[in-house]
C-alpha positions in Angstrom: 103.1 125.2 82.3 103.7 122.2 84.6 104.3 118.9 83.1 101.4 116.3 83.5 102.5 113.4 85.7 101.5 109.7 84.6 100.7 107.4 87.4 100.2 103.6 86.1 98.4 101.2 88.7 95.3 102.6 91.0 95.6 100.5 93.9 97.0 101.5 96.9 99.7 103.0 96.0 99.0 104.8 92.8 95.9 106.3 94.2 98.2 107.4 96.9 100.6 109.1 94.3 97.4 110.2 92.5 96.6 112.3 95.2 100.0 113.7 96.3 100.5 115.1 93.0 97.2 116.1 92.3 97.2 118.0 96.0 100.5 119.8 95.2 99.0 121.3 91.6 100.0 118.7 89.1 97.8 117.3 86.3 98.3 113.9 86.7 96.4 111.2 84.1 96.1 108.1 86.2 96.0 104.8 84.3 94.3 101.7 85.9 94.0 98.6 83.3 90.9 96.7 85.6 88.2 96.1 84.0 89.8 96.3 80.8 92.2 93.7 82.0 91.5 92.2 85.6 94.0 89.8 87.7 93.1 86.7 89.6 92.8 88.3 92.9 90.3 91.3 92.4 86.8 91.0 92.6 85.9 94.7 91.3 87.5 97.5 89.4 87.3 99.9 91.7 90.2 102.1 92.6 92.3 101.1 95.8 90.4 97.9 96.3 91.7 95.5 99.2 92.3 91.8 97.8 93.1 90.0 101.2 92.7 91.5 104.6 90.3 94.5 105.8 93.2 95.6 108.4 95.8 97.6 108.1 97.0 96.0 111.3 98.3 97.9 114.5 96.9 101.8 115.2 99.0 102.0 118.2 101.4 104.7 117.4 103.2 104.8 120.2 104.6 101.0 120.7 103.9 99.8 117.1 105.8 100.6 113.7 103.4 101.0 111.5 100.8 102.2 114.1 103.9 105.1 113.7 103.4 104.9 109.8 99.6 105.5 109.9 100.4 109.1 112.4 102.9 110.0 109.7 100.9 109.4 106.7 97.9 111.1 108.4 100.3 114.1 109.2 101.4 114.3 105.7 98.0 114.1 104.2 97.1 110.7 102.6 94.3 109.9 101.2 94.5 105.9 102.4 94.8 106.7 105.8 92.1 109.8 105.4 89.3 107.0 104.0 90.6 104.3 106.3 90.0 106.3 109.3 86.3 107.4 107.8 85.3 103.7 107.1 86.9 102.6 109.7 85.1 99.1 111.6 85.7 97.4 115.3 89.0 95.8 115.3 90.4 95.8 118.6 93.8 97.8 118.4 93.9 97.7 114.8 93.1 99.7 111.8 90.3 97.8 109.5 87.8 99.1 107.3 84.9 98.1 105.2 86.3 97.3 102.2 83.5 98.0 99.6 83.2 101.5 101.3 86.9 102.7 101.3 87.4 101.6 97.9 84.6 103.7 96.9 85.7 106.6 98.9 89.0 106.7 97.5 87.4 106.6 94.1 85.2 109.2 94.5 88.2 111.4 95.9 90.0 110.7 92.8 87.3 110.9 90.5 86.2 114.4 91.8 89.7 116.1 91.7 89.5 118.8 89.2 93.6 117.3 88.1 93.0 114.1 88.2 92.1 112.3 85.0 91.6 108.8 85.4 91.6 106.3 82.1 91.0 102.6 81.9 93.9 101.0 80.3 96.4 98.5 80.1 99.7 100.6 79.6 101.6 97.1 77.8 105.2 97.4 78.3 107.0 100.7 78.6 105.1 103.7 78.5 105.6 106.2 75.6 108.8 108.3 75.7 107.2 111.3 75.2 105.8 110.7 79.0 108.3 112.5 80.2 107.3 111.3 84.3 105.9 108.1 85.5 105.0 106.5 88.6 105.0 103.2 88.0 102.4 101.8 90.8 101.5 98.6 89.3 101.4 96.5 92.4 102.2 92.9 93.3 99.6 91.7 90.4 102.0 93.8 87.9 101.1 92.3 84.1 103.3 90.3 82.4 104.0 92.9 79.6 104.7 95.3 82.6 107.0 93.1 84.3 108.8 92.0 81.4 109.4 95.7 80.2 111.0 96.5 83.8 113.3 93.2 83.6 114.4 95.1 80.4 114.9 98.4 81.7 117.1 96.8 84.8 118.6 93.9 83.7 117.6 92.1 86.5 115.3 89.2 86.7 112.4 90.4 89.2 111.7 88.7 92.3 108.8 86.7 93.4 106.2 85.2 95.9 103.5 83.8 96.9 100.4 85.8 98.8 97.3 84.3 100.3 93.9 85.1 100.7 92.1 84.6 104.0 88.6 83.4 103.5 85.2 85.3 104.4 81.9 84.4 106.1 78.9 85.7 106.6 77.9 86.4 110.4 74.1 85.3 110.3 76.0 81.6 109.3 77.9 81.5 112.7 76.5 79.3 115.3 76.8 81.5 118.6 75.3 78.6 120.7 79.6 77.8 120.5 81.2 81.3 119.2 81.3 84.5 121.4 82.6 87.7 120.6 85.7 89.0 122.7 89.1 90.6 121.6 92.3 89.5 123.7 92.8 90.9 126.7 89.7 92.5 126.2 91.7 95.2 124.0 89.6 97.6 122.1 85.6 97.4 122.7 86.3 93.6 124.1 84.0 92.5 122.2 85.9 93.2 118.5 86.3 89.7 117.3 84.3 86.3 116.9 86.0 83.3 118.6 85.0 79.5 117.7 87.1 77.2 120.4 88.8 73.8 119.6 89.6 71.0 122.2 92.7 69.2 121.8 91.6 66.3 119.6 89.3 69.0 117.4 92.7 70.9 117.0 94.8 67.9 116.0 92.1 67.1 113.7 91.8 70.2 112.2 96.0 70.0 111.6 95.5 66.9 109.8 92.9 67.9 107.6 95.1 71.0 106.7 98.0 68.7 105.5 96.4 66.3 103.9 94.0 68.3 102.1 94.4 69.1 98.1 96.0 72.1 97.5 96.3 74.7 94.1 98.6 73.1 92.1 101.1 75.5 91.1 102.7 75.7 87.2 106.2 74.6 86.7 107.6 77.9 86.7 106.2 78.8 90.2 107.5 76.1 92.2 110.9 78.1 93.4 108.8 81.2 94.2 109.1 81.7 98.1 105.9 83.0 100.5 106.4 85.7 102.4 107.0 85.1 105.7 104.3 87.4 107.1 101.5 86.1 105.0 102.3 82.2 104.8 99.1 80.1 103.7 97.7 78.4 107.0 98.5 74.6 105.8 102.1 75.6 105.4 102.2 76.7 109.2 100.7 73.3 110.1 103.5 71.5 107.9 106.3 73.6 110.4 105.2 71.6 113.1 101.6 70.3 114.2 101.6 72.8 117.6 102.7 76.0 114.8 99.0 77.1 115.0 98.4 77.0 118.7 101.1 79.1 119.5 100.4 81.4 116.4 97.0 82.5 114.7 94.8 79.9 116.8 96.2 80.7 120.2 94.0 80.9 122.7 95.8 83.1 125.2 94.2 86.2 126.9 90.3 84.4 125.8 87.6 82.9 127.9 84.9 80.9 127.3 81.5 81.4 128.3 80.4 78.5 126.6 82.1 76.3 127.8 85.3 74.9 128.9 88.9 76.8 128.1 89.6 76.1 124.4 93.0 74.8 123.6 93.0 76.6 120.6 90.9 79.3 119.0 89.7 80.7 115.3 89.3 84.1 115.5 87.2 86.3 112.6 87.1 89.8 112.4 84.9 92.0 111.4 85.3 92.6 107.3 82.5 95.3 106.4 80.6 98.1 108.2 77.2 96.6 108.3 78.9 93.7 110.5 77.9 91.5 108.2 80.9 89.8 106.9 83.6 88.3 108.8 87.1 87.2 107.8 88.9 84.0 109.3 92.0 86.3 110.7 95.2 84.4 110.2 93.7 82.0 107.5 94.6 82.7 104.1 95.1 79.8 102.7 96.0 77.6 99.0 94.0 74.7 99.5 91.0 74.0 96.5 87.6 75.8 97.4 85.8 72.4 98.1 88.2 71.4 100.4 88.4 75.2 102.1 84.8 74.3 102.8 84.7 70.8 104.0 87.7 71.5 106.5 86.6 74.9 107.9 83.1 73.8 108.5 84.4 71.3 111.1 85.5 74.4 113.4 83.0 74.6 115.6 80.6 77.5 115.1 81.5 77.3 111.8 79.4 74.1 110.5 77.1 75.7 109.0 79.2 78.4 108.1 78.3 80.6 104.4 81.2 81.6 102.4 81.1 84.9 101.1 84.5 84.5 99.4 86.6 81.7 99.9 90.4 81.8 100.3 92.6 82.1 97.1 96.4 82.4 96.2 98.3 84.7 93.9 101.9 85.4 92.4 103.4 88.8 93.6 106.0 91.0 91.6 108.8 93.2 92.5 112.0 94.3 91.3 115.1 94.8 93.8 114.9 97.8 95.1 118.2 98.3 96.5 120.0 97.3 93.6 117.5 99.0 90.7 116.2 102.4 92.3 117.8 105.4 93.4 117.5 107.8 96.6 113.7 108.8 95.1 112.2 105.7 93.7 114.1 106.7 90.6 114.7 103.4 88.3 118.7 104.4 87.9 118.1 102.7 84.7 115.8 104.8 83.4 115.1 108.0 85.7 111.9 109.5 84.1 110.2 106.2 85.7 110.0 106.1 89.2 108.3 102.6 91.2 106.1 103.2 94.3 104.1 100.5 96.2 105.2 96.7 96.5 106.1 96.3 93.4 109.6 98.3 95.3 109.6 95.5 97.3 107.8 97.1 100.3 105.0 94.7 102.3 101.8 95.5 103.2 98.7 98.0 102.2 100.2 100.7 104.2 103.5 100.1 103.4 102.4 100.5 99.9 100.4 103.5 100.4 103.6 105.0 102.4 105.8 104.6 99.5 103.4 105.8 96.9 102.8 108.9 99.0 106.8 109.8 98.8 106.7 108.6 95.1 104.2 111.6 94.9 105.7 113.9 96.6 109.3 113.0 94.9 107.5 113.4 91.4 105.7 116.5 92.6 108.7 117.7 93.5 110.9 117.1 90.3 107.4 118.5 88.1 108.1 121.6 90.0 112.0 122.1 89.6 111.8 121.8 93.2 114.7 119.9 95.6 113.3 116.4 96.5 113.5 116.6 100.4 113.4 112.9 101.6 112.5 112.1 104.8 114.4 111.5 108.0 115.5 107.9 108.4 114.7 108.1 112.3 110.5 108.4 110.9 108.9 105.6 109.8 108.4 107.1 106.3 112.4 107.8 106.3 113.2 103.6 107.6 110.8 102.3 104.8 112.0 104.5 102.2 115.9 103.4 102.9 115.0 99.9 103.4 114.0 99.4 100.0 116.7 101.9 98.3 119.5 100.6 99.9 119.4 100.0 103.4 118.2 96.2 102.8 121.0 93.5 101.1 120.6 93.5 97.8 121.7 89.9 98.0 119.1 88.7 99.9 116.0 91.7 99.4 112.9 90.0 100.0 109.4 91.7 101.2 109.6 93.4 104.7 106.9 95.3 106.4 107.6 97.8 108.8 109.5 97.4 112.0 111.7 99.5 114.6 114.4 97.4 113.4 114.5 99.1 110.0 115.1 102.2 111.8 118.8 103.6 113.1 118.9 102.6 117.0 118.0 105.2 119.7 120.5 105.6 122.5 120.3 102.4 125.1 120.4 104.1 128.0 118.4 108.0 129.2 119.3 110.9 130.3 120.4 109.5 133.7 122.2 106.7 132.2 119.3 104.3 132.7 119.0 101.5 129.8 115.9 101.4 127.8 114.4 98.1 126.7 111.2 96.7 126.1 108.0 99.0 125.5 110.0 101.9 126.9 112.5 101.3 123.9 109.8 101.9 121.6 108.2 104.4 122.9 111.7 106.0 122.4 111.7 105.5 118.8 108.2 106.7 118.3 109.2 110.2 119.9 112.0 110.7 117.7 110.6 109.9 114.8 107.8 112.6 115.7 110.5 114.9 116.7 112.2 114.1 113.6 109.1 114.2 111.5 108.2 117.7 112.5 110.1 119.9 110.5 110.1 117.6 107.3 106.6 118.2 106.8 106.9 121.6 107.6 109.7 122.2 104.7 107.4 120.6 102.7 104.6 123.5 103.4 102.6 120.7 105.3 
């Protein structure tokens, strides 16, 4: 008889797992503590919700890393990318979905599977021995008892940040008299996002306001933690330098306005449910109180009047260091019979997440079966994410990474006719080989 899996956490990545397992014939009992015992960034307690952005950023799979990650997961049958791509809304280029309906589609897919058993529980500290297999998915919001018990198991003190939440608003509240909907470029529809335009005295204003407004005050032993550099609060931007914001989030590049004149910079919302309904302020999460959220962001214009569906927040993320704690297969070496998938590896990002929880499934699949644990290629995006955080990253300085060609082992620099490649042509390079690459992985793996 096969051995029932345990998969702790049903976020991203454990419902991922979930899945995986459940897919290749193993009972799996998946453990999720909310509501029993909720965290300071969820709203619900349903599986796989999404706590800050609806996007799961770039769907270009040809010129974008994880616009690569998405074809791969979709090749090798995940669930995230399956319910992404079915409540999927307008986002240019990108991948965003209604929240409220993926969540509940992933649940629903879990819920149903005939080897599936979900129970709501707080597993407090290490789970019993006589679970002889556990994924460990307990995400960036991982409970103290949780995170205690894996500094115990690895001797190592686990890492932290800071991650912020973007606020949203509704779309009735937006004064269109000043906003217009276009997408740079005019990429996707053209038409995917909202735009409210600043001159250059309401953008230095704005700037101000971010810096001098009161923040969350943080507890004594969270004032070391670092941000992560692909998620910092927008007030921190502004303190880099008072032109960070035109030249990042607010720029106004490859925008007009038929309103008015050219905007020197520009606040962009996108579209954050699939009634197009609710908007989110893209690039703005943020750590500053709720009343002052709402007096500075109501001096955008378009925004005056502006109704907050959910106003920005901030939260403490956990994760251990992978290179130093896990093995080859998301193994702790530690321990063994508890393997770690999601960010709590170190990984960044909801698909980066959901990517490592689907090879956490597959590994424990796998190892439930007697069966040899076939890793993927490092030239795929699976394979570069999975090495980054088991080893290919310095242990010394492992911090949160999402994916990027850079994590990957270099192409050739010049063709067949001794031509260098650079530039788009250089990534398109990378994206064939992975898929060359890619090929025969999934095919070992009866896929």
């Amino acid at each position: 008889m096969t051995r029932t899996v345990h998969v702790i956490g049903g976020g991203l990545a454990g419902s991922e797992a979930a899945w995986q397992l459940a897919q290749a014939d193993i009972p799996v009992i998946l453990h999720e503590m909310r509501p029993v015992r909720t965290t300071p960034a969820h709203q619900t307690d349903g599986l796989a919700e999404l706590v800050c952005s609806n996007s799961l950023r770039s769907d270009d799979a040809d010129y974008n890393a994880v616009g690569l990650l998405h074809e791969e997961m979709r090749r090798a049958g995940s669930l995230i990318l399956r319910e992404a791509d079915a409540h999927k809304v307008p986002a240019g280029g990108a991948l965003a979905v209604d929240r409220d309906g993926f969540s509940q589609g992933v649940q629903a897919a879990l819920s149903s599977h005939p080897r599936i058993t979900i129970v709501r529980e707080e597993v407090a500290g290490l789970p019993p021995e006589e679970w002889e297999q556990v994924v460990v998915a307990t995400g960036p919001l991982t409970s103290p008892a949780m995170a205690e018990a894996l500094r115990g198991v690895t001797g190592e003190d686990s890492l932290a940040f800071f991650d912020a939440i973007a606020p949203i608003v509704t779309k009735d509240s937006i004064d269109f008299t000043k906003a217009w909907f276009q997408s740079r470029y005019d990429k996707g529809t053209g038409s995917d996002y909202i735009n409210c335009p600043l001159d250059k005295e309401q953008y230095y204003a704005f700037i101000d306001a971010l810096i001098t407004g009161e923040k969350v005050a943080f507890h004594e032993w969270e004032k070391d933690t670092p941000y992560f550099e692909g998620c910092l609060p927008i007030e921190v931007m502004a303190e880099r330098g008072k032109d960070t914001l035109a030249y990042g989030p607010m720029k106004p590049v490859g925008l007009t306005n038929p309103n008015g004149p050219k905007p020197f910079a520009v606040v962009q919302l996108r579209q954050d449910n699939a009634l197009g309904t609710l908007y989110n302020l893209v690039g703005f999460q943020t750590k500053l109180r709720h009343g002052e959220q709402a007096r500075i962001f109501r001096a955008i214009p378009g925004l005056e009047n502006a109704e907050f569906a959910r106003l920005g927040g901030l939260h403490r993320n956990t994760f251990v260091n992978g290179p130093r704690v896990l093995d080859k297969t998301l193994r702790l070496k530690a321990q063994p019979r508890l393997r770690l998938a999601g960010q709590v590896t170190g990984c960044e990002g909801y698909v980066e997440s959901s990517a490592i929880g689907l090879l956490a499934g597959l590994f424990a699949a796998a190892e439930a079966q007697g069966r040899e644990m076939l890793r993927p290629p490092a030239t795929t995006a699976l394979g570069a994410l999975l090495a980054h955080v088991t080893g290919g990253a310095d242990a010394e300085t492992y911090q949160p990474m999402n994916i990027n060609f850079g994590l990957f082992p270099p192409p050739p620099e010049r063709d067949e006719k001794g031509r260098r490649v650079k530039g788009r042509d250089r990534k398109k390079l990378y994206a064939e080989r992975a898929r060359q690459a890619l090929t025969p992985w999934l095919g070992a793996l009866g896929k």
